[in-house]
C-alpha atoms as an extended CHARMM CRD file, in Angstrom:
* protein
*
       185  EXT
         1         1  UNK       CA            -23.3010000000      -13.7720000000      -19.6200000000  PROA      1               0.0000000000
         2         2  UNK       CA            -22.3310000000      -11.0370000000      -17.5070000000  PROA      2               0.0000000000
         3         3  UNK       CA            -24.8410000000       -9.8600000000      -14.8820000000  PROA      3               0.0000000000
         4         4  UNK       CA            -25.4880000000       -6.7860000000      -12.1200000000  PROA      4               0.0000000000
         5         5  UNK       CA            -27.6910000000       -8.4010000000       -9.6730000000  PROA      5               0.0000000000
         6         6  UNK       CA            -29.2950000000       -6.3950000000       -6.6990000000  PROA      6               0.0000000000
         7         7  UNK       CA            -29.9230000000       -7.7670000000       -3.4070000000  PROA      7               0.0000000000
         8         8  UNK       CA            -32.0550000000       -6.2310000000       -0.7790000000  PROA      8               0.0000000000
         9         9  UNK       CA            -30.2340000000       -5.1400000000        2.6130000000  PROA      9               0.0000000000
        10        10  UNK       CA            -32.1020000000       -8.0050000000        4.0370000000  PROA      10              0.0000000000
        11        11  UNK       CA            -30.7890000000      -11.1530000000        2.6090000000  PROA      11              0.0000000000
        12        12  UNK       CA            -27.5560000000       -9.1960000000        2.3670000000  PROA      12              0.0000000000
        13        13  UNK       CA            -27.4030000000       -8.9030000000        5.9350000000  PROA      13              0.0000000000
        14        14  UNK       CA            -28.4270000000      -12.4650000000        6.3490000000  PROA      14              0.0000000000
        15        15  UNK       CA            -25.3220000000      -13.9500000000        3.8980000000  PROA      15              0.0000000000
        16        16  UNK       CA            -23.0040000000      -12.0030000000        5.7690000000  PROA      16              0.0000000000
        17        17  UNK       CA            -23.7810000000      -13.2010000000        9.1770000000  PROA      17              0.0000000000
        18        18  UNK       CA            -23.6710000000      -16.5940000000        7.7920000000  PROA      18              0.0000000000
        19        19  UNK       CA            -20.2140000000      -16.4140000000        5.9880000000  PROA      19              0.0000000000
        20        20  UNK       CA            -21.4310000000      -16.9040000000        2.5380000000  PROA      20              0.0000000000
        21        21  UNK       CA            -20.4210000000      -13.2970000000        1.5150000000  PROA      21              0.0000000000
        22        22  UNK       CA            -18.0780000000      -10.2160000000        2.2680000000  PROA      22              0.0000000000
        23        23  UNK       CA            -19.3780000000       -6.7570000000        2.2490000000  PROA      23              0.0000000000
        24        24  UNK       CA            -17.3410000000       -3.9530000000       -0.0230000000  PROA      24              0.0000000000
        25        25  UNK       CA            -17.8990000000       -0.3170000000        0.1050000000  PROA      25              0.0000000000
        26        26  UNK       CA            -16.6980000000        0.9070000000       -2.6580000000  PROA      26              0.0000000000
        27        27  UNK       CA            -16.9930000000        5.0670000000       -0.9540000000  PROA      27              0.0000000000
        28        28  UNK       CA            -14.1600000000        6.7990000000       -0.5800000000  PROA      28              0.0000000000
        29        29  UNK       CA            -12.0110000000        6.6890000000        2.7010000000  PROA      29              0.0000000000
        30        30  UNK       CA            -13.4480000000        9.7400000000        4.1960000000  PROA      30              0.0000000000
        31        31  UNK       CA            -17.3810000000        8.7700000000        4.0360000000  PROA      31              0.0000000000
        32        32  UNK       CA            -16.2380000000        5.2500000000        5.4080000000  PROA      32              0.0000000000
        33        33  UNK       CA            -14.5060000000        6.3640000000        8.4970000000  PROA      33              0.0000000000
        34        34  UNK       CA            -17.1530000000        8.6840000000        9.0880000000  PROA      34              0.0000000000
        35        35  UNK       CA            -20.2350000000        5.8450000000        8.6300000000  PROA      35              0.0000000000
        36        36  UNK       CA            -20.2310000000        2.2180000000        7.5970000000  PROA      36              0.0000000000
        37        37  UNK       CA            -22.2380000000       -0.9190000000        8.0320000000  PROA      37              0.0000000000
        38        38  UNK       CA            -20.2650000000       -3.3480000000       10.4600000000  PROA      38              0.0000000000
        39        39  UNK       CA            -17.6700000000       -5.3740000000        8.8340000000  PROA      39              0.0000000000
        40        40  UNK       CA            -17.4720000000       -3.6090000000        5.3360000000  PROA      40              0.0000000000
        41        41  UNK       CA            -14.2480000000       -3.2370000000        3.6730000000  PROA      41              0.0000000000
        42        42  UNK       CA            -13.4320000000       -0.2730000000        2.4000000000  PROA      42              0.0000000000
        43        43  UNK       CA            -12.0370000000       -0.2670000000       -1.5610000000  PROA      43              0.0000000000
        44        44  UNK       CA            -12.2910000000        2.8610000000       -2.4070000000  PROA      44              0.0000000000
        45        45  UNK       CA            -14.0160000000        3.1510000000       -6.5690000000  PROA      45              0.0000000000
        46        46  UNK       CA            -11.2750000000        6.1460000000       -6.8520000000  PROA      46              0.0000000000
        47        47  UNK       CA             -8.1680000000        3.1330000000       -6.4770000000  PROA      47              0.0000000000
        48        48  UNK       CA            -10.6440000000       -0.0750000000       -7.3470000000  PROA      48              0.0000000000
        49        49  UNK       CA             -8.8730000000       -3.1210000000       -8.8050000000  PROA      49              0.0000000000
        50        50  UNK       CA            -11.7760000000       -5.0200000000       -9.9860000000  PROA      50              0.0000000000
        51        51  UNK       CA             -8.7160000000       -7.4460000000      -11.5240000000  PROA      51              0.0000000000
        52        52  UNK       CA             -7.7230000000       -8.3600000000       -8.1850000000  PROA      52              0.0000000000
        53        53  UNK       CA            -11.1530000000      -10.2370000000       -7.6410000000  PROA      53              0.0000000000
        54        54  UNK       CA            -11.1650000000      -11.9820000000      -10.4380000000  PROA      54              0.0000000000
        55        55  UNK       CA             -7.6950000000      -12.9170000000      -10.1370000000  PROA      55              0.0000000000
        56        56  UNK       CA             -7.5540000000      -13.6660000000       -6.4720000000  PROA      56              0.0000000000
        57        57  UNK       CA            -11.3580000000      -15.8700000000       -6.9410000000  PROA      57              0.0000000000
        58        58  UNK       CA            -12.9910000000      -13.7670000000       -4.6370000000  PROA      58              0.0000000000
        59        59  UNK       CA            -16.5210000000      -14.9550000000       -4.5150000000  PROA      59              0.0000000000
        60        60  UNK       CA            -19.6330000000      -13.7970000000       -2.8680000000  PROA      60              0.0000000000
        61        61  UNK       CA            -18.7220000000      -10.0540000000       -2.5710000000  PROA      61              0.0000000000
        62        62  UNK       CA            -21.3830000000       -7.3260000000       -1.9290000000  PROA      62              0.0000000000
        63        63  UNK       CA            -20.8060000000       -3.9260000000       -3.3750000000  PROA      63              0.0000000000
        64        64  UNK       CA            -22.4650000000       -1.0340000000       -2.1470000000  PROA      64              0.0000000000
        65        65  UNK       CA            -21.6140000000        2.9330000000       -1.7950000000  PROA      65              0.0000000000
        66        66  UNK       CA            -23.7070000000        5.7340000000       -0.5220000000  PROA      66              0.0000000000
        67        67  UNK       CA            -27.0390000000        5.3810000000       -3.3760000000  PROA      67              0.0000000000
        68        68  UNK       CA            -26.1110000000        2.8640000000       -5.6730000000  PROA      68              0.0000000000
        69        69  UNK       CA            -24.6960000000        4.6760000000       -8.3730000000  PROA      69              0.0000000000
        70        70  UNK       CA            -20.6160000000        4.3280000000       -7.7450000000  PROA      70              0.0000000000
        71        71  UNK       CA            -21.7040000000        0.5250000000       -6.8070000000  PROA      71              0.0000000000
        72        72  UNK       CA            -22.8280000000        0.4430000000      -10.4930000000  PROA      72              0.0000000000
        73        73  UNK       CA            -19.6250000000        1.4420000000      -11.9660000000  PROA      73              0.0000000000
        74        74  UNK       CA            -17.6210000000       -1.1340000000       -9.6690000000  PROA      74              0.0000000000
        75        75  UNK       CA            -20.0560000000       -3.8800000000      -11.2510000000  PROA      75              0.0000000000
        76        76  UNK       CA            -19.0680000000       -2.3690000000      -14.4750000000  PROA      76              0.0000000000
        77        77  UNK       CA            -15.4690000000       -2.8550000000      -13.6500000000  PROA      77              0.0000000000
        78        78  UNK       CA            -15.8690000000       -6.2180000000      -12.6260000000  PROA      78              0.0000000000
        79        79  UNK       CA            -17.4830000000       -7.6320000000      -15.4030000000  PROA      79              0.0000000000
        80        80  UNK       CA            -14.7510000000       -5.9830000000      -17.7740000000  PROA      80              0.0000000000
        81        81  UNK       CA            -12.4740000000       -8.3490000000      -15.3690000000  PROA      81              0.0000000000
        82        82  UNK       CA            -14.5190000000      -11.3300000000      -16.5150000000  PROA      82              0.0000000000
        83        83  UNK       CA            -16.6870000000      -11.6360000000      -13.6120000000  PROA      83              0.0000000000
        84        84  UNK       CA            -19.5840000000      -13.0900000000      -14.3380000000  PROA      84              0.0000000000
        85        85  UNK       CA            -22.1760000000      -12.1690000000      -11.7090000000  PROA      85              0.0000000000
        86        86  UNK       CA            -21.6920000000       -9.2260000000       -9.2180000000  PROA      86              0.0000000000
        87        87  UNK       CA            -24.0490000000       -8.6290000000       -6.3730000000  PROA      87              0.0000000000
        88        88  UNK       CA            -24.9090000000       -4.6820000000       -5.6100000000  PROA      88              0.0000000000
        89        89  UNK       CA            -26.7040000000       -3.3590000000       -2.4980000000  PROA      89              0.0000000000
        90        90  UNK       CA            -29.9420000000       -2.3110000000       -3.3720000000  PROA      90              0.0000000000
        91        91  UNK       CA            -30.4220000000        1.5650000000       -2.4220000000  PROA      91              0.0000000000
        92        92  UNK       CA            -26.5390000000        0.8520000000       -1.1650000000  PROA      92              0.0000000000
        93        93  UNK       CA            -26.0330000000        2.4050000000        2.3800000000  PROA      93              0.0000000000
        94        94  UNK       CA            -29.1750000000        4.7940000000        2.2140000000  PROA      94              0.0000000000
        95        95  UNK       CA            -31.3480000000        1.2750000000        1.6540000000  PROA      95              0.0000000000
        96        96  UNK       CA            -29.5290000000       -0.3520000000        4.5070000000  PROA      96              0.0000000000
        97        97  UNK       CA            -30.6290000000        2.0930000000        6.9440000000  PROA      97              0.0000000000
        98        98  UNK       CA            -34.1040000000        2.5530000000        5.4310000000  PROA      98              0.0000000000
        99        99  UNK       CA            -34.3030000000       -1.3180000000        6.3940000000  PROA      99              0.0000000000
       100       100  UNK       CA            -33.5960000000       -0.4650000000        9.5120000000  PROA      100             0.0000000000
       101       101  UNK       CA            -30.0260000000       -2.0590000000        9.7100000000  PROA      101             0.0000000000
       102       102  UNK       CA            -27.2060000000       -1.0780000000       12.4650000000  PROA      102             0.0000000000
       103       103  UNK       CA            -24.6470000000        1.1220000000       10.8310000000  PROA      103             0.0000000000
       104       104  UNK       CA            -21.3330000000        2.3120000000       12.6100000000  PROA      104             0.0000000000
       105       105  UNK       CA            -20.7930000000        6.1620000000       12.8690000000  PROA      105             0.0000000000
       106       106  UNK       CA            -17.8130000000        7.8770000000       14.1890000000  PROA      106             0.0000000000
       107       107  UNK       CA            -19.1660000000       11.3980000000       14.5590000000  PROA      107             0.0000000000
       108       108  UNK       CA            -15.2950000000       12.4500000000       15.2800000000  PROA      108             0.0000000000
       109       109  UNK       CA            -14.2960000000       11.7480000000       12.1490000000  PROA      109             0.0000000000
       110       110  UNK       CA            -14.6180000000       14.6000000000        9.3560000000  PROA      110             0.0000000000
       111       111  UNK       CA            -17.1850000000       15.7300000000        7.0030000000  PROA      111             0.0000000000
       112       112  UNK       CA            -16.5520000000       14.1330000000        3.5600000000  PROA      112             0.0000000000
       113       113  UNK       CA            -14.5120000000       15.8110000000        1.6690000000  PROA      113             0.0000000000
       114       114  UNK       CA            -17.0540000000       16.1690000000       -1.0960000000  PROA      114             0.0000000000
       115       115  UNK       CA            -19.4000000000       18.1680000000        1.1910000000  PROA      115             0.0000000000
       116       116  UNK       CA            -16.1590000000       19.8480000000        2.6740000000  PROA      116             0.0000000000
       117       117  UNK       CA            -15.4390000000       21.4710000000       -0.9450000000  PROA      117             0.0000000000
       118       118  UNK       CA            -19.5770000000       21.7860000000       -1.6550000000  PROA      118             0.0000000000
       119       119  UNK       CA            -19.7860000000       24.1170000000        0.7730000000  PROA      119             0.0000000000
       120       120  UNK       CA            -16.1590000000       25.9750000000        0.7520000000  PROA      120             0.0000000000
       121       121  UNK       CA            -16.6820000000       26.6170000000       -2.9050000000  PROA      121             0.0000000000
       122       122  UNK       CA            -20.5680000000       27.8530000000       -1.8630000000  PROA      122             0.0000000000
       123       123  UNK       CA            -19.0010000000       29.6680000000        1.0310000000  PROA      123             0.0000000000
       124       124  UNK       CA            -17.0320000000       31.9230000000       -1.5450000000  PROA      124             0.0000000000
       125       125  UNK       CA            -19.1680000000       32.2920000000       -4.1920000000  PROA      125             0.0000000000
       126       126  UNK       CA            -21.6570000000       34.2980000000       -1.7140000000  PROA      126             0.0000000000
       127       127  UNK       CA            -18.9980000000       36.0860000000       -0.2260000000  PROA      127             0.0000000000
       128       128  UNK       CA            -18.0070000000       37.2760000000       -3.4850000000  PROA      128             0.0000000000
       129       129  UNK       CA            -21.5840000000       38.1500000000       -4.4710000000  PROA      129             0.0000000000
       130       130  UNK       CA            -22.0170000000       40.2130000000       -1.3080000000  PROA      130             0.0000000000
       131       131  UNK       CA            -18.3660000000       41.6980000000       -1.8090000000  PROA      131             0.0000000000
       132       132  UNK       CA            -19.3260000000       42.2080000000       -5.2850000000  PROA      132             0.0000000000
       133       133  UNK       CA            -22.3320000000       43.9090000000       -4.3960000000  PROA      133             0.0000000000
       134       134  UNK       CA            -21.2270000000       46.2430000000       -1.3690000000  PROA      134             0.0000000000
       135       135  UNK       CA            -17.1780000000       46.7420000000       -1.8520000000  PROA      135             0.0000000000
       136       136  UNK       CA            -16.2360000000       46.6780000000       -5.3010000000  PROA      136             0.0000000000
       137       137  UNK       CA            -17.3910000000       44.8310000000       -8.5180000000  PROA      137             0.0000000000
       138       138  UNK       CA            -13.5760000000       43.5440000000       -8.8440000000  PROA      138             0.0000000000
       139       139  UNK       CA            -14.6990000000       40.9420000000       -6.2460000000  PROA      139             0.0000000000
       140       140  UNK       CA            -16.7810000000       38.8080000000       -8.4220000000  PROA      140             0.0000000000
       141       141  UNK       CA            -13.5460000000       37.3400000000       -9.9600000000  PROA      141             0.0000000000
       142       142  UNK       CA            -13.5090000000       35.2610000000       -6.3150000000  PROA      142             0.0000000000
       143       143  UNK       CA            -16.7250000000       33.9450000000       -7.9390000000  PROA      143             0.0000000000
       144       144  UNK       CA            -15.3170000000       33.4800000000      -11.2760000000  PROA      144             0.0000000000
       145       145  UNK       CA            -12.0070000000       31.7730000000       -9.7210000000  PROA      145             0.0000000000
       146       146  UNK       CA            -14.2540000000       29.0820000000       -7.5890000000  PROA      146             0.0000000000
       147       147  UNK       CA            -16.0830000000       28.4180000000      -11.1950000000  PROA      147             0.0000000000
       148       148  UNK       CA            -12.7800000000       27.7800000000      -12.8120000000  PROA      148             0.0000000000
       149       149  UNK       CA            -11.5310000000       25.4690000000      -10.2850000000  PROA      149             0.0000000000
       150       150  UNK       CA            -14.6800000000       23.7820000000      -10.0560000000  PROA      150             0.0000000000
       151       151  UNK       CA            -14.1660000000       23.3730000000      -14.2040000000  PROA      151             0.0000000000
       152       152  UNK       CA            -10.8710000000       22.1070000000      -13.6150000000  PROA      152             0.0000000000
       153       153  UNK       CA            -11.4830000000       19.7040000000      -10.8310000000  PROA      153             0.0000000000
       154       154  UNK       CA            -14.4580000000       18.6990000000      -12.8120000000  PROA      154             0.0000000000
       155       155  UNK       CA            -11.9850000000       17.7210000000      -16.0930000000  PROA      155             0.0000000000
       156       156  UNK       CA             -8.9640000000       16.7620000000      -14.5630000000  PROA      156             0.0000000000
       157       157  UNK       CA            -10.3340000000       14.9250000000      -11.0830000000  PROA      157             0.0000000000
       158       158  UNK       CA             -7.3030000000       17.1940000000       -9.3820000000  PROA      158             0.0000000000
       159       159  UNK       CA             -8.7730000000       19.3890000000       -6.5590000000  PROA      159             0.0000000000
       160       160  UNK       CA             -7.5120000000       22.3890000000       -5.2560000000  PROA      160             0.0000000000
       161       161  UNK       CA             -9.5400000000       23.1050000000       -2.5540000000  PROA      161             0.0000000000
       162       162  UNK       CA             -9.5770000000       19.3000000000       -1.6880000000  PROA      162             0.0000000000
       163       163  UNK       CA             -6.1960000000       19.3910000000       -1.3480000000  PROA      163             0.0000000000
       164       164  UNK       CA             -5.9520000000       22.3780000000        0.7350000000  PROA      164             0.0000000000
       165       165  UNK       CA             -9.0820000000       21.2590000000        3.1190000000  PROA      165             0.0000000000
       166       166  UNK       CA             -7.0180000000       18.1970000000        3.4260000000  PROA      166             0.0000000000
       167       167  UNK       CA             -4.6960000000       19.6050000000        5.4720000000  PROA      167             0.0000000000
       168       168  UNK       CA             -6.7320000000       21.2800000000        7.5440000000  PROA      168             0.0000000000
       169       169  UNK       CA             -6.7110000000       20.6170000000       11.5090000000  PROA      169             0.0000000000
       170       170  UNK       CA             -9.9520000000       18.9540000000       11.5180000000  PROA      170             0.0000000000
       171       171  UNK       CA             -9.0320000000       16.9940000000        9.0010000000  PROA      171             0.0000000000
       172       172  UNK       CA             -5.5950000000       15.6540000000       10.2520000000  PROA      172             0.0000000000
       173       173  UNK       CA             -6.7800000000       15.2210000000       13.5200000000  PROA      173             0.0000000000
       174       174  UNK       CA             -8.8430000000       12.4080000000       12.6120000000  PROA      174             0.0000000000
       175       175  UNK       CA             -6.7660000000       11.0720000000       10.0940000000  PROA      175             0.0000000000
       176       176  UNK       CA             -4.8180000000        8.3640000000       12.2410000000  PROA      176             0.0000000000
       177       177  UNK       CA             -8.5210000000        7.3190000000       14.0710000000  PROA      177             0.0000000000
       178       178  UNK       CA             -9.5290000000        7.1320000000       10.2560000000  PROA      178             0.0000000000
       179       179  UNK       CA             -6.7710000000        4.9090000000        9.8210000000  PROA      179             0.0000000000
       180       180  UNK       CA             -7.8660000000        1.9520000000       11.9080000000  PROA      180             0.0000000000
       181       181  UNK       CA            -11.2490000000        1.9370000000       10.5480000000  PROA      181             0.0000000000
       182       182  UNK       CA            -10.2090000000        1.4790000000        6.8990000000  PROA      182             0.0000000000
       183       183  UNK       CA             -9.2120000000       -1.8480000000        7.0940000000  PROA      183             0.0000000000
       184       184  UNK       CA            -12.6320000000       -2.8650000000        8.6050000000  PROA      184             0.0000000000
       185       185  UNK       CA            -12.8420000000       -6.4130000000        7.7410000000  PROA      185             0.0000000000
């Protein structure tokens, strides 16, 4: 019988000071490098090989993202691997800190992308509202281009504007620091 079982940041924190369990954020690179709970790996849900626990016997692994809900999809993963049991984070890294449990930030590192392309794609959108409104009409196809990409993104999981904010300074500044940070663990 296959089960999703939650444990509370506090018993989780307690197993992995004693050894009997691994921690595995499951966020994408980005949000790790930016915050993380001491120790975590990083395997990313975006590349996840829930085979390679099952095949390599990895036992006593915690999953946990941002909320919960990515965590949920890992366990999902897993048990179509054949693992039996997998442990998730309750209230993932949010419920960590709400327990009051250290986290590691590097403020250096860059905004997640996800918020990066929230608010580009929000960025345009009122710009071509206000362009709309006081230049010419023509400009609310900058409103109707972000919706289509946005569409496109949404169906395909190929960003654009990820892509492009990518290889922004701020972003490749960081991206060796990042580096280091990944393999946490």
């Amino acid at each position: 019988m296959k089960t999703n079982q939650t444990i509370s940041p506090g018993r989780a924190a307690e197993m992995i000071a004693t050894g009997k369990a691994v921690l595995v954020d499951v966020r994408e690179p980005d949000e790790h490098a930016r915050e993380h709970i001491a120790g975590a790996r990083s395997m990313p849900l975006s590349r996840f090989d829930g085979g390679s626990f099952v095949r390599e016997g990895i036992t006593g692994a915690i999953f946990h993202c941002a909320s919960g809900r990515r965590t949920e999809q890992a366990a999902t993963t897993l048990a179509a691997c054949g693992l039996d049991t997998v442990l998730c984070l309750e209230g993932g890294l949010e419920g960590w800190k709400r327990a009051g449990l250290p986290v590691e930030r590097n403020l250096r590192a860059p905004m997640p992308m996800q918020r990066q392309v929230m608010i580009a794609a929000g960025s345009l959108v009122v710009l071509g509202v206000i362009l709309a409104a006081l230049v010419s009409a023509w400009f609310i196809l900058v409103c109707a281009a972000v919706g289509a990409g946005l569409i496109f993104a949404g169906a395909t999981g190929l960003c654009g504007m990820a892509r492009l904010l990518a290889i922004m300074p701020w972003n490749r500044r960081t991206a060796a620091e990042g580096a280091a940070s990944l393999s946490v663990g």
